[in-house]
C-alpha positions in Angstrom: 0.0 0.0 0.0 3.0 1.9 0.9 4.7 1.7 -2.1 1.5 2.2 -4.2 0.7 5.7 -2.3 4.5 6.7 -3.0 4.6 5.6 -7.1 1.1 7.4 -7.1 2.3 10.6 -5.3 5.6 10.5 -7.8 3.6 11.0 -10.9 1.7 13.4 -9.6 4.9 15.5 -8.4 6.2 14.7 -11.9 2.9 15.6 -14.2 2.8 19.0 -11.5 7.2 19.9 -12.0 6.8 19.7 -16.0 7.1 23.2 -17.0 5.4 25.2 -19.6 7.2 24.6 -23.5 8.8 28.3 -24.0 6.0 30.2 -26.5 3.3 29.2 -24.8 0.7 30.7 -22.4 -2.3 29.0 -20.0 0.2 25.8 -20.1 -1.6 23.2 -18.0 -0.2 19.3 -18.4 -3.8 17.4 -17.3 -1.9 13.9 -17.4 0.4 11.8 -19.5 -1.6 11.9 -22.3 -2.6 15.6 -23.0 -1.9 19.4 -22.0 -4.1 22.3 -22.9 -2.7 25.9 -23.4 -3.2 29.3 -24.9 -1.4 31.2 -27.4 1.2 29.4 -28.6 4.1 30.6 -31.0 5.4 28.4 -33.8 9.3 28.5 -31.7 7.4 26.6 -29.4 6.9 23.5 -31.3 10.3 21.8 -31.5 9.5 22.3 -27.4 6.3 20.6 -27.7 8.2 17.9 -29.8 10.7 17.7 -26.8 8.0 17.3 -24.0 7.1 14.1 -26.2 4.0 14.6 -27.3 2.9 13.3 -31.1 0.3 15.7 -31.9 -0.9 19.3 -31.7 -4.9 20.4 -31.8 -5.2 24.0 -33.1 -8.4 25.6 -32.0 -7.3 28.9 -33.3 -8.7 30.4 -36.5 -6.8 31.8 -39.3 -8.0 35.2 -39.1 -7.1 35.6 -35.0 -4.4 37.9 -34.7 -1.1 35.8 -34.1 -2.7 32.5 -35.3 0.1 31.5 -37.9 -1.4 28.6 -39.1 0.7 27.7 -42.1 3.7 28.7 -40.2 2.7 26.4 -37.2 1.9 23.5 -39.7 5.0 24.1 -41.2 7.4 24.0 -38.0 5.0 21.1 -36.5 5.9 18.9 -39.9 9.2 19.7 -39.8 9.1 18.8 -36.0 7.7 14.9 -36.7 4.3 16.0 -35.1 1.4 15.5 -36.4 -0.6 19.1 -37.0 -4.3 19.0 -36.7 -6.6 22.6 -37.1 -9.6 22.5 -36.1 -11.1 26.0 -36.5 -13.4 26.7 -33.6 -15.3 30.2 -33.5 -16.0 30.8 -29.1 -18.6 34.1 -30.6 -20.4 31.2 -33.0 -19.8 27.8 -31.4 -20.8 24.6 -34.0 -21.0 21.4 -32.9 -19.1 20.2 -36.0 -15.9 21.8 -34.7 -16.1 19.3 -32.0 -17.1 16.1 -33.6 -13.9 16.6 -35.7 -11.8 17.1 -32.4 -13.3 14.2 -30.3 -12.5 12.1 -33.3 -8.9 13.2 -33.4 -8.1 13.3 -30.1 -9.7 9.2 -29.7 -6.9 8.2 -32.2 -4.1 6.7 -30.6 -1.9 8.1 -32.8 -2.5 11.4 -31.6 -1.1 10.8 -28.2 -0.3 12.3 -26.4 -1.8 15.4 -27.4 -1.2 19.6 -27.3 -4.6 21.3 -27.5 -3.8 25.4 -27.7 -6.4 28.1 -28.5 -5.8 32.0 -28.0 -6.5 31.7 -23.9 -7.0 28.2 -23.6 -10.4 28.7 -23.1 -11.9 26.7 -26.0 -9.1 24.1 -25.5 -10.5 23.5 -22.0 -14.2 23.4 -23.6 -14.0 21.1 -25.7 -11.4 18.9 -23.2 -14.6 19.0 -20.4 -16.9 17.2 -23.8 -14.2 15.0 -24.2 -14.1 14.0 -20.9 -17.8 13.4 -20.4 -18.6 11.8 -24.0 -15.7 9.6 -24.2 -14.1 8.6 -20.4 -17.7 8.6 -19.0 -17.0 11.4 -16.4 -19.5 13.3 -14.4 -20.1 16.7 -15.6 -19.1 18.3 -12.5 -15.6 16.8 -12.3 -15.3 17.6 -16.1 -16.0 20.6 -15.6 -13.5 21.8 -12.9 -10.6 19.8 -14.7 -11.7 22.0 -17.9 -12.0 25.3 -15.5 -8.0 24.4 -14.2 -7.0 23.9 -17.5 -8.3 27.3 -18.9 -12.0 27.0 -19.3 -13.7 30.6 -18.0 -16.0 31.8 -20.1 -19.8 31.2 -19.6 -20.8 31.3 -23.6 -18.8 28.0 -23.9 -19.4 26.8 -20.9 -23.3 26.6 -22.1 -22.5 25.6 -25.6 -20.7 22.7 -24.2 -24.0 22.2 -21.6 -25.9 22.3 -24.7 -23.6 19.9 -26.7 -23.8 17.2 -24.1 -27.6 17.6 -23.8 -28.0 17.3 -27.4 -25.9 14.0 -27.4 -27.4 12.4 -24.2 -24.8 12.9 -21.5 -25.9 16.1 -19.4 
């Protein structure tokens, strides 16, 4: 029991000391298998490569200021990762945006995953659906992992209420 308490306490000391990549903002490492973050510049990706993770999950769109799409496809390819973009409007939430990232962040081959947005925000959104639709969790510890990883805002907090109601989980 002893032992267990103390591996246990380890990886949590370990997922807690991992530092933020340089470039990014809202960093927040859930687990082993994902971290959520803001803005994130495209010098940040060999980092992201570094941290080992196998995939990145842009929320961002094109037209934000500072988005860099093509550039952060670019250095992500060029990196070995895997670059996914998954344009998500927070003003205009569709549920579309979201089918396409629960199905890319179920692949296996996606993790272990870097979801960014502008705040991290929209990243934490959609990570509270993820947890609830796929892992099964109750909304209300969904939630406050989404709210530690960046979720604040109540328009997507709502859409996501209204996402899970429309699919039979809320």
């Amino acid at each position: 029991m002893r032992s267990t308490v103390l591996v246990l306490l380890a990886i949590t000391i370990g997922l807690g000391a991992q530092s933020a990549p340089p470039g990014t903002t809202n960093y927040t490492r859930i687990d082993a298998t994902v971290a959520c973050a803001g803005a994130t510049t495209v010098d940040a990706i060999p980092a992201i490569k570094a941290d080992g993770f196998k995939a990145i999950i842009n929320l961002r769109q094109a037209s934000e200021e500072g988005a860099n799409v093509e550039a952060a496809q670019q250095a992500a390819t060029a990196a070995g990762l895997k670059y996914i973009h998954i344009p998500f409007n927070g003003g205009d939430p569709k549920s579309d945006a979201v089918d396409q990232f629960l199905v890319a962040v179920k692949d296996p081959a996606n993790s272990p995953v870097f979801i960014h947005c502008a705040s991290a925000n929209r990243a934490g959104m959609m990570w509270l659906i993820k947890r609830v639709v796929v892992d099964g969790w109750p909304l209300e510890k969904a939630t406050a992992e989404a709210e530690r990883a960046g979720l604040s805002s109540p328009r997507l907090k709502t859409f996501a209420l209204e996402y899970l109601r429309a699919h039979g989980k809320a």
